[in-house]
C-alpha positions in Angstrom: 0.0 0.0 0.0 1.1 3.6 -0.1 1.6 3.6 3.5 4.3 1.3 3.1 2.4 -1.9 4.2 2.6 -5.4 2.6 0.7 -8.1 3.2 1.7 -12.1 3.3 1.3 -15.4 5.0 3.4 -17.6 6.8 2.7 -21.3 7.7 2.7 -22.8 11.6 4.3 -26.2 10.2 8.0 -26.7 8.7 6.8 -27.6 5.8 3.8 -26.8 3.5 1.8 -29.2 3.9 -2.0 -30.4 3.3 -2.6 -30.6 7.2 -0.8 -27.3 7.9 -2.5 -23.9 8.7 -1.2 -20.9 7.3 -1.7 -17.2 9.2 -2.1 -13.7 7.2 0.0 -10.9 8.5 0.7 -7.3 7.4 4.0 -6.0 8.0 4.3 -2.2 7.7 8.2 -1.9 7.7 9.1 -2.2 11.8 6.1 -4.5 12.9 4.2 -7.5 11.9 0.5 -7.8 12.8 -1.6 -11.1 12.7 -4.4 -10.9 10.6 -6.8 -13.9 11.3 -10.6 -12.8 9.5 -12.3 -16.4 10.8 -11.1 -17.1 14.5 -13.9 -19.2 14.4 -12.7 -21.3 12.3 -9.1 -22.3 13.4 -8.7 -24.9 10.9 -8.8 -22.7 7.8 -5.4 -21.5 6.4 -5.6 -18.0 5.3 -3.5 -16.3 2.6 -3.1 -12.4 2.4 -2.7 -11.6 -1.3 -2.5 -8.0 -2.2 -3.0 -4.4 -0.6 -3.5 -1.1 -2.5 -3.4 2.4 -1.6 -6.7 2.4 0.2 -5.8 -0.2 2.6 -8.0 -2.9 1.0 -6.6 -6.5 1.0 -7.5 -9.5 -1.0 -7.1 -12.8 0.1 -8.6 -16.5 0.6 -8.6 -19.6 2.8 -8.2 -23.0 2.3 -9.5 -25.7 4.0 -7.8 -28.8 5.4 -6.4 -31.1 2.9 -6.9 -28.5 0.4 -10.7 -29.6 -0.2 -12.0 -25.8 -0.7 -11.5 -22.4 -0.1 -13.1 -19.3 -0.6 -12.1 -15.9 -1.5 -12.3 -12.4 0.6 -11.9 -8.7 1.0 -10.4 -6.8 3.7 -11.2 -3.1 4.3 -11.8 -0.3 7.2 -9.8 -0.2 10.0 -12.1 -3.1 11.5 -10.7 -5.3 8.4 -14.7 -5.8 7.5 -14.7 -9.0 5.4 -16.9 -9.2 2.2 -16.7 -12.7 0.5 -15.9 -13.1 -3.0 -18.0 -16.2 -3.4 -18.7 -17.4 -7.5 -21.5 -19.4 -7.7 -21.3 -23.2 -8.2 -17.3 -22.8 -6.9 -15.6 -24.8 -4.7 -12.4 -23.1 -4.7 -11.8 -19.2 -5.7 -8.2 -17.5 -4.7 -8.2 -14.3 -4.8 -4.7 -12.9 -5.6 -3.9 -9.1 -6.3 -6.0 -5.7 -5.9 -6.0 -2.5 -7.8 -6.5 0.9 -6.4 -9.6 0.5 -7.9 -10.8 -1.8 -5.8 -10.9 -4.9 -8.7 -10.1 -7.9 -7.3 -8.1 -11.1 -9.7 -8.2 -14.5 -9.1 -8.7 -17.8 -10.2 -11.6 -20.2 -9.7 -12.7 -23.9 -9.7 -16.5 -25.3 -10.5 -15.7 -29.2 -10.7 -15.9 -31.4 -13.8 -16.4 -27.9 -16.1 -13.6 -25.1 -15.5 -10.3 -23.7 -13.8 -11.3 -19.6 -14.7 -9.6 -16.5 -14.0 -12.0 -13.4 -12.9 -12.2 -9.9 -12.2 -14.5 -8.9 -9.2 -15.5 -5.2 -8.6 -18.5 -3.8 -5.6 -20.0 -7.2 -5.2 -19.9 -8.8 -9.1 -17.6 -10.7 -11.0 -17.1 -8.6 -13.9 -15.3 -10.3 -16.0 -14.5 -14.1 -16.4 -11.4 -14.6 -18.3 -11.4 -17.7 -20.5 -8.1 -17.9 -23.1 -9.4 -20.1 -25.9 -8.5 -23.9 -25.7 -7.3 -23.8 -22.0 -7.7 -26.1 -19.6 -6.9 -24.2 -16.9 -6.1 -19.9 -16.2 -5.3 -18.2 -13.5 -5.3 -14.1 -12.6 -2.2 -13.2 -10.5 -1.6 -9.1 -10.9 -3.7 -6.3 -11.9 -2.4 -2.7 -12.4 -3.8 0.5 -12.0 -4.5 0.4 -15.8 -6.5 -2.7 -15.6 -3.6 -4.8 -17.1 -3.9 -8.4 -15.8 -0.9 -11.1 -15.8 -1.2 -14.8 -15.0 -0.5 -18.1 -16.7 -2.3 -20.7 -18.1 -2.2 -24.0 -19.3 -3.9 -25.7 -22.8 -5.8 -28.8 -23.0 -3.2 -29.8 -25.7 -0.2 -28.9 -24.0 -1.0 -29.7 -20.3 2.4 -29.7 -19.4 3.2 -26.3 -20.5 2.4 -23.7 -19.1 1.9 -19.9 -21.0 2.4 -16.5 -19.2 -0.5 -13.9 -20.6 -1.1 -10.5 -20.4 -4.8 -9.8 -20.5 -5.6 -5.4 -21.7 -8.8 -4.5 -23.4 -10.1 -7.7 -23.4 -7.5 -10.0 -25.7 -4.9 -12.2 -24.5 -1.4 -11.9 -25.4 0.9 -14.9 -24.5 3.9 -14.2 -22.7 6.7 -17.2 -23.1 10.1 -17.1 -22.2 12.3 -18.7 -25.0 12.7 -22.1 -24.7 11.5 -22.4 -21.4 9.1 -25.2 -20.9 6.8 -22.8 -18.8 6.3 -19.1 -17.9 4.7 -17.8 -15.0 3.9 -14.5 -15.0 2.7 -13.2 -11.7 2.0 -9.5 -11.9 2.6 -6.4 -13.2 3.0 -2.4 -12.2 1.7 0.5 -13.6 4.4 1.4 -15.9 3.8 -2.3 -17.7 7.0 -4.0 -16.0 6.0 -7.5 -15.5 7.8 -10.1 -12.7 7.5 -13.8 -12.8 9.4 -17.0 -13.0 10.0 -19.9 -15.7 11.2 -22.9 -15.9 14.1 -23.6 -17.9 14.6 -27.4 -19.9 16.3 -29.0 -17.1 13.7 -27.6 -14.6 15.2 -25.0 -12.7 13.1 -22.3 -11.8 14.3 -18.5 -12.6 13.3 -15.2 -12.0 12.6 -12.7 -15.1 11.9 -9.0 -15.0 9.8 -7.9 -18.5 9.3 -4.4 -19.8 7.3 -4.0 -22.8 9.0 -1.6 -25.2 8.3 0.2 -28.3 10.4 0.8 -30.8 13.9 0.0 -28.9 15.1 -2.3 -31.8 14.7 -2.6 -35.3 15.3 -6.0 -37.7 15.6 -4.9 -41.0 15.6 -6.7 -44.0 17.1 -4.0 -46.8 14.2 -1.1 -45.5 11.6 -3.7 -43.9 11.5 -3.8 -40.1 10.9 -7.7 -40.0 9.9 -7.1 -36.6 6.0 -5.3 -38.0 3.2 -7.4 -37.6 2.4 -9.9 -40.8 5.9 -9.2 -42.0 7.5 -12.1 -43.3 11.7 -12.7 -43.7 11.1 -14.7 -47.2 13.8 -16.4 -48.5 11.9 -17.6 -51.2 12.9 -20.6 -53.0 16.1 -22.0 -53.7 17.6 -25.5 -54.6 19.2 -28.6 -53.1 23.0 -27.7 -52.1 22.6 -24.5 -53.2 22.1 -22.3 -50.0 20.8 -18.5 -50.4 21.4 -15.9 -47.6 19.7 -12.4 -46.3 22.0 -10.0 -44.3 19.5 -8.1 -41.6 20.5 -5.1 -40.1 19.9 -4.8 -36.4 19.3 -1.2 -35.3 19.3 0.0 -31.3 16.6 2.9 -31.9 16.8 3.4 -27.9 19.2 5.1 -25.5 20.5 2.7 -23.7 22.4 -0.1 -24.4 21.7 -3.3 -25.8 23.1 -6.6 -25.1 21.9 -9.3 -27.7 22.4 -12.6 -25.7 20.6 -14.7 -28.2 19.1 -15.3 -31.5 17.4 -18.7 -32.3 16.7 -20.3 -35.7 13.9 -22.5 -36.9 15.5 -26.0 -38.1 16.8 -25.2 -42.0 18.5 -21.9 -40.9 21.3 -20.7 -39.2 24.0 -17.9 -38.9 26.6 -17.6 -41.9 29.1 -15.2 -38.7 27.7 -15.5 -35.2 27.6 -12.5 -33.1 30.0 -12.9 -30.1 28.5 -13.9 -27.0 26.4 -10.8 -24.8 27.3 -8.6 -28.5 26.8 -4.9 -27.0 24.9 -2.8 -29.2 25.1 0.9 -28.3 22.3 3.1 -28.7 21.7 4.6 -32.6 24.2 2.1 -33.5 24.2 -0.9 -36.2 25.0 -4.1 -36.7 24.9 -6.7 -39.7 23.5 -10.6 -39.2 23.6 -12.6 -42.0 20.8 -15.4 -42.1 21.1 -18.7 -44.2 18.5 -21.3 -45.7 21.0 -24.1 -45.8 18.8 -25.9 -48.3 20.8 -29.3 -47.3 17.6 -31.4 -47.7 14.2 -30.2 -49.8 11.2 -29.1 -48.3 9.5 -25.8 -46.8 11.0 -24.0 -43.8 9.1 -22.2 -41.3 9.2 -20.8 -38.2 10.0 -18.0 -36.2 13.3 -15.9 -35.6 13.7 -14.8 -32.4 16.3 -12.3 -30.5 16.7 -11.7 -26.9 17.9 -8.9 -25.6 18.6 -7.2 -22.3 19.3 -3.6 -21.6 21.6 -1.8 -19.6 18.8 -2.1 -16.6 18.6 -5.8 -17.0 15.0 -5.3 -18.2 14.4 -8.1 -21.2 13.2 -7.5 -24.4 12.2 -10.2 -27.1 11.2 -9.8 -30.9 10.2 -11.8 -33.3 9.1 -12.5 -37.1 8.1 -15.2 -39.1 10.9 -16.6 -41.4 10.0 -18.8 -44.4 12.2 -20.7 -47.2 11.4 -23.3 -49.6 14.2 -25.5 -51.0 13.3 -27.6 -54.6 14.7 -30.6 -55.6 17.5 -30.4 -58.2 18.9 -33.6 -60.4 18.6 -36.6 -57.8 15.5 -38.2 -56.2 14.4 -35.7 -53.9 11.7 -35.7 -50.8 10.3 -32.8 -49.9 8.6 -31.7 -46.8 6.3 -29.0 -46.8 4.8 -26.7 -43.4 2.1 -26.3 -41.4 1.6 -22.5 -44.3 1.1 -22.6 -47.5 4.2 -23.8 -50.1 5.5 -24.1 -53.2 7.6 -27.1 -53.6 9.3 -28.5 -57.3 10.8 -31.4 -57.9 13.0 -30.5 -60.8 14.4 -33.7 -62.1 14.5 -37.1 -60.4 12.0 -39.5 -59.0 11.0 -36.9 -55.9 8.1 -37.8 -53.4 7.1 -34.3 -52.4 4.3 -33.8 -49.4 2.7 -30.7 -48.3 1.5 -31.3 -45.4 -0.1 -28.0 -43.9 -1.9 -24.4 -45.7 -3.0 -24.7 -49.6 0.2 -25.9 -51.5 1.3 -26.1 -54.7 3.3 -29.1 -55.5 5.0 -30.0 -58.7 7.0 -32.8 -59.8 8.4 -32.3 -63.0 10.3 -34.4 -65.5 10.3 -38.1 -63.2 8.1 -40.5 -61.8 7.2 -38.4 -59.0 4.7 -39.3 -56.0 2.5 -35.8 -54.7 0.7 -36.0 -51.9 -1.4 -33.1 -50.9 -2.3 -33.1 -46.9 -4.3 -30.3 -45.3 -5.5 -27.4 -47.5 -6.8 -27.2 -50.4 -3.9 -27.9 -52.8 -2.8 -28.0 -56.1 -0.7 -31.0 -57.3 0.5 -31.3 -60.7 3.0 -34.6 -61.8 4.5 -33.2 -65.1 6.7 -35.2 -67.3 6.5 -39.1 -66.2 4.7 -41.8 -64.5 3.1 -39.5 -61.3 1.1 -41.0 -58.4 -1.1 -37.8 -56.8 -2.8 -37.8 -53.7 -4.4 -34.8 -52.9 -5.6 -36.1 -49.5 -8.1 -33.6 -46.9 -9.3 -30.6 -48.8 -10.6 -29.6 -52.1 -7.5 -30.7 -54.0 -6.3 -29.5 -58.1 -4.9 -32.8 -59.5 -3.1 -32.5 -63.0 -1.0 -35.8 -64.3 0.9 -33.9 -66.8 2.2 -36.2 -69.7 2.3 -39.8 -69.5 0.6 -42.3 -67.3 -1.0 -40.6 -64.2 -2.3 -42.3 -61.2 -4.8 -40.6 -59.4 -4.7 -42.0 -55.9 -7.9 -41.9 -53.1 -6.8 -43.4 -49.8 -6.9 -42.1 -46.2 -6.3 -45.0 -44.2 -9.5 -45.6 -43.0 -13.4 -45.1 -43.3 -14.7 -42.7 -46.4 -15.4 -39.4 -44.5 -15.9 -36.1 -46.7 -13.9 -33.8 -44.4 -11.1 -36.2 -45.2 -11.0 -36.4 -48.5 -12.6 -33.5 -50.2 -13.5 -33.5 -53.5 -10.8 -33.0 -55.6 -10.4 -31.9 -59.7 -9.1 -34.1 -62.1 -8.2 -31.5 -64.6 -7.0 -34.1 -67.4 -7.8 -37.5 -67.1 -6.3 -39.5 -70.4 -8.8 -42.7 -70.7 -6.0 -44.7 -72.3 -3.2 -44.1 -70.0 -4.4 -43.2 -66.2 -6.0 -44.9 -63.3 -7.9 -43.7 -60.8 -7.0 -45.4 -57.5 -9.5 -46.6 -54.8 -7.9 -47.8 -51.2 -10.7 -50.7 -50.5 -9.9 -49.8 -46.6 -11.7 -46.0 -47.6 -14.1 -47.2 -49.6 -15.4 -50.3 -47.9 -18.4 -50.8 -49.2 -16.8 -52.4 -52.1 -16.7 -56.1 -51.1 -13.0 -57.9 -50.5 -13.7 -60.3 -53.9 -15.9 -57.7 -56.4 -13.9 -56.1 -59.3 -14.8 -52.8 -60.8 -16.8 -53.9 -63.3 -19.0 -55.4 -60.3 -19.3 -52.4 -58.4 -19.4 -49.3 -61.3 -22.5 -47.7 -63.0 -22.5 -44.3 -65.1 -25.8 -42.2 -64.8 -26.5 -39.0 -66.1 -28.1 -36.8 -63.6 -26.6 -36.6 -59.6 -29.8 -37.8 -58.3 -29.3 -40.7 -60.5 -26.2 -41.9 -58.9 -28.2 -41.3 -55.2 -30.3 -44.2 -56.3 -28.0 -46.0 -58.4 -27.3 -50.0 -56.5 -23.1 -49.3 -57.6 -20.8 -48.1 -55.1 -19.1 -45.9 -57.4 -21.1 -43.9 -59.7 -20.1 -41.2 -62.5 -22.3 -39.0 -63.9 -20.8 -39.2 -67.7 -23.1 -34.7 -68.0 -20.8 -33.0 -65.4 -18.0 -35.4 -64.8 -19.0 -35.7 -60.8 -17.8 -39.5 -59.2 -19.4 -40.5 -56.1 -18.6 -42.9 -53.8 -22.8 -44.5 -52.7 -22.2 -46.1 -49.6 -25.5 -47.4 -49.3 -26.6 -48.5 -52.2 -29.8 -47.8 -53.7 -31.4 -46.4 -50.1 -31.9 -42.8 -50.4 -28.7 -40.0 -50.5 -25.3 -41.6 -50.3 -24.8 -43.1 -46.7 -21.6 -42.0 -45.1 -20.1 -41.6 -48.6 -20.8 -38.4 -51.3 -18.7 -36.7 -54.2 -15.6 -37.4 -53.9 -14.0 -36.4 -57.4 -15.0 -34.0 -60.5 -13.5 -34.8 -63.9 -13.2 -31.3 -65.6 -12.9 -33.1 -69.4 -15.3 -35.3 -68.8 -14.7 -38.2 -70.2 -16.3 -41.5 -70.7 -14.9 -43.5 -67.7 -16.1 -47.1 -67.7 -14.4 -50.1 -65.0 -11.2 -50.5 -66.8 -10.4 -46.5 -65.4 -10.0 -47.8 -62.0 -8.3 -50.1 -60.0 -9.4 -51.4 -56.0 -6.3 -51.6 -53.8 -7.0 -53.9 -51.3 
């Protein structure tokens, strides 16, 4: 408080432990005062949390064994107590106050949610849920309103994510490669205090100060460090490595020391900068950046630099980097990323897979194998006996000279959402296939050929009817995979394929992979 007070606990056992009671107590620089808001309860450990400038003080108890606790306020010279109860709770810890009297904390309603909230005069005013967490808690609030805690996603339940919280959106706060980041609050001039956890689990103390324009990254006259600004190395070849030099700029005045700068896998630094580099303010210094293109594939990630001034506050920036390395002469496999990419064989037998984002993926002269992934891609074989599988999304497929195969497998059951339906932009009746996994398309019995199992109609509704488990309608080039044969609709199968030339497909167009 402004009075110089600060409030804590301290527990009556050795150890913390589930049976052990914990006392509040307010210290005001020479004296330390009990503070015990339920003598009538002696079991109850009580936690003092956080005082502001009016004397208010947030806090909770638990009870024994952990098995609940409840949340208060603390205010008047009598230390009145209002409770901070939340409905349907069996657990709320309150843990910092502003001047404004708001009131953060976390709370529990079993088998539904771990929520942070916001209290003010009697209401929880705002319930803070980050998207895809599992669990969030509220640790500091300033007098701005800016909220700090951590959290924890249902995907990633053994990391844990430091957030800011301002305006109502969430910004994540993560220490690099820490394997959590606990940030537990925050003063009115944005400097934020917590702890992480480094990769061999020792737990260290961080001060954050979030800066303006105290560093630039520049790539020729681009700050990479702008929001939606990519560092694109665009696309080079196998062993033949290409290279950006960034110029880093200390815009501040103080000085700089850049302790760190990591790579996404595929990059790295031509001339590191010696260890703890000092850059002095309104000075320069040149970085020079590599996609070492020593395997094919797409290259993504994020480059990051640390940085700590001469007041040991630490600053972080960041910017999406991205590279694409084709194949050259020899039988190359290429990898795409979770964005979109353009990937080339070039020459050689390649086997090229996109993986994530809507990709374009070209083979070229060989007999190349495309296969799609997420996204709605484009896959074209060129030159050579090409295998394409566009796989989940609404996929371009284009053979290119010679004999095409035009492959639709996923592993398991025929579901649209992973399959799509995909174009065939030029299916050649005398020298491609299409492809049918039996294990997607199970309707199709273990000993029935083609001929057994395919009928051409001319209208869609024709082919809903039709007693064939693949069915073409010969006026818009539409194949369909009917499920259920001639019950009503399609079953758990649908379109699958359009055939933009149309042509006359009869049995001998396909072939049933068992």
């Amino acid at each position: 408080g402004d009075n110089g007070q600060a409030v804590g606990s301290f527990f009556t056992t050795s150890d913390f432990e589930p049976d052990g009671v914990s006392q509040g107590y307010i210290y005001d620089g020479t004296d330390f005062t009990i503070v015990n808001p339920f003598p009538q309860f002696p079991e109850r450990s009580v936690e003092l949390t956080g005082i502001n400038s009016n004397g208010q003080i947030s806090g909770f108890y638990l009870l024994p064994d952990f098995a609940g606790g409840s949340s208060f306020l603390l205010e008047g010279e009598d230390l009145n107590v209002t409770d901070l109860d939340i409905e349907g709770s069996d657990r709320t810890l309150a843990w910092d106050i502003n001047d404004a009297g708001k009131v953060v904390g976390q709370f529990r309603i079993p088998d539904d949610r771990n929520s942070a909230f916001v209290w003010e005069n009697g209401n929880i005013i705002e319930e803070l849920e980050f998207p895809g967490a599992s669990f969030t808690t509220a640790r500091g609030i300033n007098n701005n309103d800016s909220i700090v805690g951590w959290l924890t996603s249902d995907e990633t339940e053994q990391f844990v994510n430091g957030f800011i919280w301002e305006n109502g959106e969430f910004e994540e706060i993560n220490f690099p490669g820490a394997t959590g980041t606990f940030a537990a609050d925050i003063n009115d001039g944005g400097v934020i205090i917590g702890d992480y956890s480094d990769q061999e689990g020792n737990s260290i103390g961080f001060r954050a100060v979030e800066t303006g324009a105290e560093i630039e990254i520049l790539d020729g006259d681009t700050n990479i460090i702008d929001v939606d600004v990519i560092l694109d190395f665009d696309s080079t070849r196998v062993g033949t490595p290409t290279s950006k030099t960034l110029t880093i700029a200390n815009t501040g005045d103080r000085p700089l020391i850049l302790t760190d700068l990591n790579l996404p896998d595929g990059f790295s630094v031509i001339d590191p900068l010696p260890n703890n580099f000092n850059l002095a303010p309104e000075n320069t210094v040149e970085l020079a950046v590599q996609l070492d293109a020593e395997t094919g594939g797409a290259f993504n990630g994020t480059l990051e630099l640390i940085a700590t001034d001469s007041e040991e506050n630490l600053f972080g920036f960041t910017s999406t980097i991205y590279g694409a390395v084709n194949g050259g002469r020899r039988n190359d496999t290429l990898v795409g990323s979770a964005v979109a990419d353009a990937l080339v064989g070039r020459r050689g037998n390649d086997r090229i897979f996109g993986k994530g984002g809507d990709d374009n993926l070209q083979g070229r002269p060989g007999n190349d194998h495309l296969f799609g992934g997420d996204g709605n891609d484009i896959l074209i074989g060129g030159i050579g006996r090409d295998r394409l599988n566009g796989g989940e999304g609404n996929d371009t497929l284009t053979g290119g000279a010679s004999i095409d195969r035009f492959i639709f497998a996923t592993n398991q059951e025929f579901a649209t959402e992973d399959i799509g339906v995909d174009t065939i932009t030029d299916f050649d009746l005398v020298r491609d296939l299409i492809l049918l996994d039996r294990r997607t398309f199970n309707a199709i019995e273990s000993d029935a050929s083609i001929d057994d199992v395919f009928a051409t109609v001319t209208t869609d509704t024709a082919a809903e009817s039709s007693e064939a488990a693949i069915v073409y309608n010969s006026n818009n080039g539409n194949l369909f995979y009917n499920a259920n044969g001639s019950d009503a609709g399609f079953g758990s199968g649908g379109q699958f394929a359009i055939l933009e030339n149309q042509p006359e497909l009869s049995g001998d167009n396909f072939f049933i992979r068992a």
